[in-house]
C-alpha positions as CSV (number, residue, x, y, z in Angstrom):
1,X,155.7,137.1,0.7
2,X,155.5,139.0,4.0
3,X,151.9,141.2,4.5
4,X,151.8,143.3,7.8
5,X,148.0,143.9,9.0
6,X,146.1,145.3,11.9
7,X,143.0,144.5,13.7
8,X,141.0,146.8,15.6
9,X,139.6,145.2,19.5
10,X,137.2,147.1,21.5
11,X,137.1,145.7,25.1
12,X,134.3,146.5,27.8
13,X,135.6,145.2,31.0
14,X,138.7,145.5,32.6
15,X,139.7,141.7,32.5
16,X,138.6,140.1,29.3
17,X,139.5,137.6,26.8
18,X,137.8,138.4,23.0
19,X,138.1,135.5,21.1
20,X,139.5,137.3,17.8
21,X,139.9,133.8,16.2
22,X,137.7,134.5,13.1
23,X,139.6,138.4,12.2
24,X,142.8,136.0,12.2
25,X,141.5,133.3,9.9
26,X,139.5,135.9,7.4
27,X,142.9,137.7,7.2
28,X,145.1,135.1,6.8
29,X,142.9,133.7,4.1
30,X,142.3,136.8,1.9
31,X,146.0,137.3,2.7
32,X,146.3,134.1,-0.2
33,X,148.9,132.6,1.4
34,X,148.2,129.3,1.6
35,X,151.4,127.0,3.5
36,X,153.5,129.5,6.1
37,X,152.8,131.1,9.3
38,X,151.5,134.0,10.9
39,X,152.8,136.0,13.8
40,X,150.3,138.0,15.8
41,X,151.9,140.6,18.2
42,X,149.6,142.9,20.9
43,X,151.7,146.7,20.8
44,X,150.2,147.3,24.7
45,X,151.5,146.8,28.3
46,X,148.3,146.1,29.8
47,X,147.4,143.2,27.3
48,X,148.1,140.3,25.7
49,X,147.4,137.2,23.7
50,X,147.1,133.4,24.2
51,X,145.6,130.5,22.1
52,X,143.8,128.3,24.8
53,X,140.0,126.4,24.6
54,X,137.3,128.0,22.5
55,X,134.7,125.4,22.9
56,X,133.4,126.0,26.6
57,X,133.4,129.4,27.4
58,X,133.5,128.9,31.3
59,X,137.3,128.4,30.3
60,X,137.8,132.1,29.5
61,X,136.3,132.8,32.4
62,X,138.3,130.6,34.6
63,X,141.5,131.8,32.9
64,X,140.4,135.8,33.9
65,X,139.5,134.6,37.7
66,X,142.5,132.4,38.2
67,X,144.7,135.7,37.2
68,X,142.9,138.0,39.1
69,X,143.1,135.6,42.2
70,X,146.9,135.4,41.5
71,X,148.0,139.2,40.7
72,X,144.8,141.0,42.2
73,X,144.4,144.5,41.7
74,X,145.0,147.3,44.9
75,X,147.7,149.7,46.4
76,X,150.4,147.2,47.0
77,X,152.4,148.1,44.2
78,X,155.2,150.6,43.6
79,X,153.3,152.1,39.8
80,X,151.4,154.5,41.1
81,X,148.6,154.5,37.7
82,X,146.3,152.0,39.7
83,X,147.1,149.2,36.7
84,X,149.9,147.5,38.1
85,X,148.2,144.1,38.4
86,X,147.4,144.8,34.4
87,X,151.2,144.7,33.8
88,X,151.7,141.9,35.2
89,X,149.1,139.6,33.9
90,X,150.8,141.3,30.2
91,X,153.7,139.6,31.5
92,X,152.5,136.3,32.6
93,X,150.5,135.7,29.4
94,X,152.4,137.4,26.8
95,X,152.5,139.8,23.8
96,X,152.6,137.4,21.2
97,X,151.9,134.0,19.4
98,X,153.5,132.3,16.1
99,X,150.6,130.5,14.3
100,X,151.1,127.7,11.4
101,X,148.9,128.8,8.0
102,X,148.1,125.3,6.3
103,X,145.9,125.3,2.7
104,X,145.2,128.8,3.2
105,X,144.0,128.8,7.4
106,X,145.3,129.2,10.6
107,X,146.1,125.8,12.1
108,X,144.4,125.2,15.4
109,X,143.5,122.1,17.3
110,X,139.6,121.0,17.7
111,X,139.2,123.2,20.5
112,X,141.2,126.2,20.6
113,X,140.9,129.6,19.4
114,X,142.8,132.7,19.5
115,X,142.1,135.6,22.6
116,X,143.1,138.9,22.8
117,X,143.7,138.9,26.5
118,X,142.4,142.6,28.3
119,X,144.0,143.7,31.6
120,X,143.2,147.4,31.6
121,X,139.9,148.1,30.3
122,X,137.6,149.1,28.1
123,X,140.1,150.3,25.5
124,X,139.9,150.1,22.1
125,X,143.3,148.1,21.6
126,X,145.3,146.8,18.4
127,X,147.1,143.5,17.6
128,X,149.3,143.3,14.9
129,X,149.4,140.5,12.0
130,X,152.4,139.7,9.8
131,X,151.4,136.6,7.6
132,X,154.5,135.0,6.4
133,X,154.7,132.2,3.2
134,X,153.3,131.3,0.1
């Protein structure tokens, strides 16, 4: 069984990670698969996603800092839009992760969780599900 879903993510700030870990697990689950995985993919150039620690919050804010202090925003860059630095950190982070479903839920570890990773915000932004298995 293959289902294809989307989730809706409003952002407000230009750098931001939105832990989406719950819309993931409440899809996956009334999705009824129950052993297989799931594959999320983020349709933008400006964004991204990335499974990292869910349990302290400073870390989401460490992980938006440290990219901003390595690929910081300004006129050094041949794209003219002003959002160069956005297309990178799309880049360095990436538009997609593959996720194991195990008795019906997302496997994670103890501490992580699942970010929708903003570099060009607020937008409302989209990140696509298809939940493969059983």
């Amino acid at each position: 069984m293959i289902q294809t879903l989307e989730l809706s993510v409003r952002t407000q700030r230009r750098n931001e990670l939105v832990d989406i870990t719950a819309a993931v697990q409440e899809a996956v689950q009334k999705s009824g698969v129950r052993e297989g995985f799931v594959i999320l993919y983020v349709p933008h150039t400006t964004a991204a996603v990335t499974v990292n620690e869910n349990a302290d919050p400073s870390v989401r804010v460490d992980i938006e800092e440290t990219l901003s202090r390595l690929v910081p925003a300004g006129p050094h860059y041949h794209h003219l839009e002003g959002n160069a630095d956005s297309h990178v950190k799309a880049t360095l982070v990436g538009p997609s992760e593959t996720l194991l479903i195990r008795n019906g839920s997302v496997v994670l570890g103890t501490w992580q969780g699942i970010f929708f990773c903003e570099f060009d915000g607020p937008r409302h932004r989209r990140v696509y599900l298809q939940i493969h298995g059983e």
